[in-house]
C-alpha positions in Angstrom: -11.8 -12.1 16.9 -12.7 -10.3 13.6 -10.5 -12.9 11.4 -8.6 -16.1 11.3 -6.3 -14.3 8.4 -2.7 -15.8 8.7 0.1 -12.6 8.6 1.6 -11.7 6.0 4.3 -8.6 6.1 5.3 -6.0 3.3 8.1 -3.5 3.2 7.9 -0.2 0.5 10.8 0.7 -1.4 11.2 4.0 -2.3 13.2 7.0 -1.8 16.4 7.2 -3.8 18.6 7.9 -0.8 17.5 5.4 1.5 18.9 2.7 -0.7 22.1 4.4 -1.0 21.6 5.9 -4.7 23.4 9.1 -3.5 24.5 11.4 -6.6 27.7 10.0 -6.4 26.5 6.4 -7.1 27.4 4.8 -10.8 24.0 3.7 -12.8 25.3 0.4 -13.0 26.0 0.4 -8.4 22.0 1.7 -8.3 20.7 -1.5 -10.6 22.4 -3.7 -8.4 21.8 -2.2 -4.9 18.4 -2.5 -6.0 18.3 -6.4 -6.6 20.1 -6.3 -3.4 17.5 -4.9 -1.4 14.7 -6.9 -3.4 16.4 -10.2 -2.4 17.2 -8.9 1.0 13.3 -8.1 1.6 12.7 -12.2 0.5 15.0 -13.2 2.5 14.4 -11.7 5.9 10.4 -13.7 4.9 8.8 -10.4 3.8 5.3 -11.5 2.0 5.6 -8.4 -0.8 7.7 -6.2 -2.2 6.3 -2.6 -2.1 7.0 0.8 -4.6 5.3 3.9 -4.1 3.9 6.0 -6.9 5.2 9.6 -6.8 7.4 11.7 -8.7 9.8 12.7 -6.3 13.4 11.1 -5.9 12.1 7.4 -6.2 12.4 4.9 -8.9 9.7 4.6 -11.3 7.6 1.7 -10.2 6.8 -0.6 -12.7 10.5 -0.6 -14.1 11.3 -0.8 -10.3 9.1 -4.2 -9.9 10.5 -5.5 -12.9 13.9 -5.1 -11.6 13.4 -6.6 -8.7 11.2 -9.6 -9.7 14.5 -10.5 -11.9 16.1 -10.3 -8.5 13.9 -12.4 -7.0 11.7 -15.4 -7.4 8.8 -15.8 -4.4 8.5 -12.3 -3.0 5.4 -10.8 -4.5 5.5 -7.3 -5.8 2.9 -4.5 -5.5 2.3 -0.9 -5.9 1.5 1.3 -3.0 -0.1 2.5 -4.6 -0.3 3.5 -8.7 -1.7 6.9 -8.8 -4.9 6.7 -11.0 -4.3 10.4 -12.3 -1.0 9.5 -13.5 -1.6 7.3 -16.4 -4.7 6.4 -18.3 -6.2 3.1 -16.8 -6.2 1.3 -20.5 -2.2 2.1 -20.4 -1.6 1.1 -16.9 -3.7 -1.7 -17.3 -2.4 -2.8 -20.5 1.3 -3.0 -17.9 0.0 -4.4 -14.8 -1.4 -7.3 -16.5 2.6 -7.6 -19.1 3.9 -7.1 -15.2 1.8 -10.3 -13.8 2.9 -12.4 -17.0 6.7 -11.9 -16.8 6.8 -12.1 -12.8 4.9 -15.5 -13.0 1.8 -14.1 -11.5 3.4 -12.5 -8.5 1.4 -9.0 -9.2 -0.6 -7.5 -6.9 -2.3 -3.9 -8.1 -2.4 -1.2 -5.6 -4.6 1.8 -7.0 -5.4 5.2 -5.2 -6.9 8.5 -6.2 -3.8 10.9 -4.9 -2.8 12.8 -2.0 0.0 14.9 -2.4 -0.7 18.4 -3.5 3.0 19.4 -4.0 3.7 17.4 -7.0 0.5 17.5 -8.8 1.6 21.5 -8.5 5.0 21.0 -9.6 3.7 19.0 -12.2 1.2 21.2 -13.2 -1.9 18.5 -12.9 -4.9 19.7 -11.4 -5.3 18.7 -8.0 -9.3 17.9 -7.7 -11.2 17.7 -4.6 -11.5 14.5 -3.2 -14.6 13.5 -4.5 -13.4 14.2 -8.5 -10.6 12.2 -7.9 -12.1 9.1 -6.6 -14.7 9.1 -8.3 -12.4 9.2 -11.7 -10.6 6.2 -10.1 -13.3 4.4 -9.6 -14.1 4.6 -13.4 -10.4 3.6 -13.7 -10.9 0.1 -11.7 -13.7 -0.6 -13.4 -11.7 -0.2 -16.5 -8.9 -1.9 -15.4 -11.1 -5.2 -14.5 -12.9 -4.7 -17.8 -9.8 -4.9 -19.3 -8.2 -7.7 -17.5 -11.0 -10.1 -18.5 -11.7 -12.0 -21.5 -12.8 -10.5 -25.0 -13.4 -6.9 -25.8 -14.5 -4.3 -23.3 -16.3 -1.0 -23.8 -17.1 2.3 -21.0 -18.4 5.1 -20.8 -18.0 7.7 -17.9 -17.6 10.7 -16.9 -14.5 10.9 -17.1 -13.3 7.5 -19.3 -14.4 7.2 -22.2 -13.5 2.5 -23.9 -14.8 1.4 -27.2 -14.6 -2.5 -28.1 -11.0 -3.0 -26.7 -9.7 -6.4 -26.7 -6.3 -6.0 -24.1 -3.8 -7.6 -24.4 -1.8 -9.7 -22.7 -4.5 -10.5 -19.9 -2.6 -11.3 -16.8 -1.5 -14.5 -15.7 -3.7 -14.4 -12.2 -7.5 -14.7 -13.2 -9.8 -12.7 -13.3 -7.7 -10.2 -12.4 -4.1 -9.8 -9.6 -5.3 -9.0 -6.3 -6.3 -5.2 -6.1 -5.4 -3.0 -3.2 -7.5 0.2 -2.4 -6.5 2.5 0.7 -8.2 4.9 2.5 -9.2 7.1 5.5 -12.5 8.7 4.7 -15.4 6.7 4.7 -16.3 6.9 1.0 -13.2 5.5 -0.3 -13.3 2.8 2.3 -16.8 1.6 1.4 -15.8 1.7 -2.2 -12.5 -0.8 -1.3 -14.9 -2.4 0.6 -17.2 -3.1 -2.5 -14.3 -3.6 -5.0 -11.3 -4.5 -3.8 -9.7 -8.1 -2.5 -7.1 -5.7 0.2 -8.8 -2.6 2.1 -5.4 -0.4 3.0 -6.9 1.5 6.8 -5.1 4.9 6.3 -5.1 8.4 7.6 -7.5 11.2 5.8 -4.5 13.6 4.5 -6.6 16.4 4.9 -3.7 19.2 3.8 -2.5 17.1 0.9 0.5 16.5 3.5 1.9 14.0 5.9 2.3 16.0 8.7 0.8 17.0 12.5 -3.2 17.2 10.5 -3.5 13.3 10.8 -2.9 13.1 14.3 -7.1 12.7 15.3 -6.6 9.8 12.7 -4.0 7.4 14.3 -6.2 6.2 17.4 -7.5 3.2 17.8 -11.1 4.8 18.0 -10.8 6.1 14.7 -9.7 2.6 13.2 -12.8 1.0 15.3 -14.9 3.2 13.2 -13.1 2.6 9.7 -12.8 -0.9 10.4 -17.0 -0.4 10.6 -17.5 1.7 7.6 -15.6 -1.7 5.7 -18.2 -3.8 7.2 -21.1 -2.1 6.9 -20.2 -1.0 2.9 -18.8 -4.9 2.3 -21.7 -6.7 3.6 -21.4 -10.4 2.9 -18.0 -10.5 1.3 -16.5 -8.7 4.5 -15.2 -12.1 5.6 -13.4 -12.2 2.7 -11.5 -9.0 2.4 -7.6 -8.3 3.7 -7.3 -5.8 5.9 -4.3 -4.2 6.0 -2.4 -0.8 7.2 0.8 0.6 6.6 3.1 1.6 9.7 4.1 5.4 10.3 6.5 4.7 12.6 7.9 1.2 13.6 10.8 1.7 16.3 12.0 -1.2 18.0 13.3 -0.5 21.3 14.0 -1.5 25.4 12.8 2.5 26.1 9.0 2.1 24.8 8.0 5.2 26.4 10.5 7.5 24.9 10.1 6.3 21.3 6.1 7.1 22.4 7.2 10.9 23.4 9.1 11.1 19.9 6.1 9.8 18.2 4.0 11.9 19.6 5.7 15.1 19.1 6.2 14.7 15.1 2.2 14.1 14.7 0.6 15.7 17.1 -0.7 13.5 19.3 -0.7 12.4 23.5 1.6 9.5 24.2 -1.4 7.7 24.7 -2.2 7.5 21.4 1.3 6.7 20.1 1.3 3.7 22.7 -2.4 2.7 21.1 -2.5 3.8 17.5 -2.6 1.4 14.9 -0.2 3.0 12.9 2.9 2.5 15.3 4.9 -0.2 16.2 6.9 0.6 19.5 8.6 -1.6 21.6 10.7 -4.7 22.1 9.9 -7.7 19.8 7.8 -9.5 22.4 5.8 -6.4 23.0 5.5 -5.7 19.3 4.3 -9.2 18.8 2.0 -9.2 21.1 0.5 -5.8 20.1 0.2 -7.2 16.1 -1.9 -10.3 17.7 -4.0 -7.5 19.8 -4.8 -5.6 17.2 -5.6 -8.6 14.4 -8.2 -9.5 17.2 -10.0 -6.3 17.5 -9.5 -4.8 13.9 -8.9 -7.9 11.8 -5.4 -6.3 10.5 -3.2 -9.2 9.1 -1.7 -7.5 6.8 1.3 -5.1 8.1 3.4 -3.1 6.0 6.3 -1.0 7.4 9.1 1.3 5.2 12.4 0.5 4.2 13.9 1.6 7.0 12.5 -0.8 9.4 13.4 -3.9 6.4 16.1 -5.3 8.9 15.2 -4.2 12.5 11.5 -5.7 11.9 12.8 -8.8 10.7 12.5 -10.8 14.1 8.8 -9.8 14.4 8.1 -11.1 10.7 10.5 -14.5 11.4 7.9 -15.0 14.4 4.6 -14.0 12.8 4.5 -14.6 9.1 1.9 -17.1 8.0 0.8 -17.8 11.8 
């Protein structure tokens, strides 16, 4: 057994349409459809609250979490994840930390280095090679923790460039709100191994896209050997870290085998590996229970996050494993 982590579940919020905002929808029916769904998620026993970081038709995230912490009052609330190249870490760090104050501490900072080439394009931001951009996030979170701790702070990097800045406020969870860094390659998993309290076990998005270029990613070999680039890189404070991994498909059903062929066909993969990979969740709720307390065994995952539109189907698998 790699750890003795209880379970804790998060659900992302995101995409306009999925929580009804449809072009039709009044400003004021959006605000509260929102603090609907935020209270639903801590209800049904959800651990956090999740909003991505893109610029496509989503709400803005840290207006989002605020909005939904005033909906809400024990669901924590997280990014998945900020997008370092979107806003300078002193500005971003400067509203995670007035974030943690006004929640009451219920922060948690998800930070990544960007994968989606269309909308750096559209944007017109310069979409670096891999190694530019994580290595400029990097400098952010050290920043960021700078920042977040007592008395003035000063950097210089490559790419960041702090003089004596005193931030202010600090946030209200010391020294700093939990940090979250994902990853599918091994360099940005030894550095969440090094720096962060959660280690997100993703997919390498090798085309900038979600699509069929993942599929040698999803198997349970190829989270074996993540789950060992985290230990080797981590070293003592392994035992300490989160592991966690978002779901790409969660589909719960009597007719295992035929959510397995759909699953299979959209990534590119055998049925095999959509019965086995990590990143699904197919079955009934005993079998999807059962699966969750496989795979914190042999990966040390505890941490499960699924999208919105599993919030309510996967509710009977989080009533039976949260905090166990």
């Amino acid at each position: 057994m790699l750890t003795s982590r209880k379970f804790r579940f998060g659900v992302t919020l995101e995409d306009v349409a999925s929580v009804d905002l449809g072009a039709q929808v009044a400003e004021a029916e959006i605000a509260t459809r929102w603090a609907e769904r935020a209270r639903r998620a801590q209800e049904l026993g959800y651990a956090t609250l999740l909003v991505p970081d893109h610029l496509g038709a989503q709400l803005a995230p840290i207006a989002a979490l605020m909005a939904a912490a005033a909906a809400t009052h024990t669901i924590r609330l997280g990014s998945l994840v900020f997008n370092n190249d979107f806003k300078h870490p002193v500005v971003l760090a400067k509203e995670v930390a007035t974030l943690d104050v006004l929640t009451g501490g219920r922060i948690e900072l998800g930070l990544g280095a960007g994968w989606l080439r269309n909308e750096y394009e559209r944007a017109g931001l310069a979409f670096n090679p891999p190694a530019v951009r994580i290595d400029r996030m990097a400098e952010g979170l050290t920043i960021m923790k700078g920042l977040f701790a007592a008395g003035p702070f000063s950097f210089s990097g490559r790419y960041y460039h702090v003089e004596g800045l005193d931030a202010q406020p600090k946030p209200l969870q010391q020294p700093h709100p939990p940090v979250l860094i994902g990853g599918g390659g091994q360099r940005v998993l030894s550095l969440a191994a090094q720096h962060a309290d959660i280690v997100g076990i993703n997919v390498q998005f090798r085309s900038g896209e979600l699509d069929r270029s993942v599929g040698g990613n999803v198997t349970a070999d190829s989270t074996e050997q993540k789950v060992g680039w985290i230990r080797a890189a981590a070293g003592p404070r392994f035992s300490s870290l989160e592991l966690s991994m978002v779901m790409f498909a969660v589909i719960l059903t009597e007719h295992r085998d035929e959510a397995a062929r759909m699953v299979a066909s959209r990534f590119g993969i055998t049925q095999e590996h959509a019965l086995t990979g990590p990143h699904f969740l197919l079955g009934t709720t005993e079998q999807i229970v059962e699966e969750l307390l496989l795979r914190r065994d042999r990966y040390g995952i505890s941490y499960v996050v699924v999208h919105e539109d599993a919030l309510i189907p996967f509710a009977p698998v989080v009533e039976r494993l949260a905090d166990s």
